[in-house]
N, C-alpha and C positions, 0 to 999 in steps of 0.2 A: 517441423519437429514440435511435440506437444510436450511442454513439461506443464507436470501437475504438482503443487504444491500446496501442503497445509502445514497452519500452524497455531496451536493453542499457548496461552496466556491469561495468569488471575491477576487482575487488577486492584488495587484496594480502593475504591470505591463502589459507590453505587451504579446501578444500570444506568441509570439518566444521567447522571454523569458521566461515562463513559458515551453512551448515546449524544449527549451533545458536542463533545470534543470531536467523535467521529461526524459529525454534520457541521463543525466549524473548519471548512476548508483550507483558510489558510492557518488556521491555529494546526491542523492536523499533516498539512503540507509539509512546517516547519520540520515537521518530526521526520520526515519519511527523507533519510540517507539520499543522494542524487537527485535532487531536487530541484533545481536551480529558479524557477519560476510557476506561478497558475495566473490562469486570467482566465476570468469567471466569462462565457460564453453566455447561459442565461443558468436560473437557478440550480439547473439538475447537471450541467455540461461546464467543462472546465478543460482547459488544455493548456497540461503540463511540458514544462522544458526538463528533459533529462540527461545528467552527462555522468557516464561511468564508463570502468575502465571492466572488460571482460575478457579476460587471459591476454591475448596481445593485441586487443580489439577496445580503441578510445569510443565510446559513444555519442552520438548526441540526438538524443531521438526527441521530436515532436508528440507526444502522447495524449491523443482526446479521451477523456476519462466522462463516462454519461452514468447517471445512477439513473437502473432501470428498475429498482424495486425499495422502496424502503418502508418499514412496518418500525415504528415508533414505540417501545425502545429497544426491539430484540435483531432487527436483521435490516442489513445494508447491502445490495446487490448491485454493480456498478462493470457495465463491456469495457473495453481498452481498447483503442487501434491507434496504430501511431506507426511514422517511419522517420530514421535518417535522412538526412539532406538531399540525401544523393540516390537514395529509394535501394539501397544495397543492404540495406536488414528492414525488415518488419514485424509488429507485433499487432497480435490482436487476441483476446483471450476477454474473461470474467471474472472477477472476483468477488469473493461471499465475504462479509463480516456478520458473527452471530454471536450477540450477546445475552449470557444467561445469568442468575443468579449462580454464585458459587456455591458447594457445600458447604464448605466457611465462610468466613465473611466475606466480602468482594465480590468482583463479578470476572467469570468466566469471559472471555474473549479468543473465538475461534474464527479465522480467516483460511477460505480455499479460495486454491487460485488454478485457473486453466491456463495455460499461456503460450499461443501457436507462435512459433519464434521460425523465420524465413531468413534467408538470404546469407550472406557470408558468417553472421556470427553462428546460425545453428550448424558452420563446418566443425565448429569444437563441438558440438555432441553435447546432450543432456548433462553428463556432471558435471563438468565446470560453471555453467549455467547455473544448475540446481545449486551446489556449492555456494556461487557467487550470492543466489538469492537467500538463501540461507542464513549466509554473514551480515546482509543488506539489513532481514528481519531482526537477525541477533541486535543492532543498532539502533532499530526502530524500538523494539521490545523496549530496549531500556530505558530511551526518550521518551516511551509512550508510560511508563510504568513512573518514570519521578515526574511526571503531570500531576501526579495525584500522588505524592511525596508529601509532606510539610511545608518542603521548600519551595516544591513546586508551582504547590496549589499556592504559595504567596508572591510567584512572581507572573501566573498566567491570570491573576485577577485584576 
């Protein structure tokens, strides 16, 4: 089953700034809900430990994350493929980050995501899924947005 998701967000910051937070892996890790661990494979490749709960399905998935495109400071292109322990769900899909200048001040931040979901969790079917990633982004959104807060920007220096 393929869920597609996008989602946009203004940053108050600058592009490069936001540019470099997305290419600090684990500053950027910290932020992203379900996270539990990375471990840098070599510069561009990284494999993440994920553990969430999706309708009455506990996860724990393996996730190699590669960046197969990145243009400095506007676009971050990175495949997925990752399974459970037990190879009874799978994921493999790509994700876009693209960052623009805003009309106001700050910087535009748009991420698409393709994401082929296999094995017993795509028996819930696209919404809850979508739903769940959804709620996932709403969490990131706001971690990623007080990075670049007052506060923020004085505890990630």
């Amino acid at each position: 089953m393929l869920v597609n998701l996008t989602h946009t967000l203004t940053l108050a910051t600058t592009q490069q700034d936001a540019w470099n937070l997305l290419r600090d892996t684990k500053r950027l890790a910290a932020l992203i809900p379900s996270v539990e661990s990375v471990t840098p494979v070599d510069v561009e490749k990284h494999v993440a430990r994920i553990v969430e709960r999706v309708g009455p399905f506990r996860l724990s998935l393996k996730l190699e994350v590669k960046i197969v495109q990145a243009v400095e400071p506007s676009l971050l292109q990175a495949e997925l493929s990752g399974a459970d322990s037990h190879g009874q769900n799978r994921l493999s899909g790509t994700i876009c980050a693209e960052l623009k200048r805003a009309s106001s001040a700050g910087t535009l931040l748009s991420m698409d995501s393709r994401v082929e979901v296999t094995g017993t969790l795509a028996t819930l079917g696209a919404a809850p899924i979508r739903r769940r990633a959804n709620e996932l982004f709403a969490q990131f959104a706001e971690r990623l947005q007080g990075q670049f807060s007052p506060a923020g920007k004085e505890s990630s220096s």
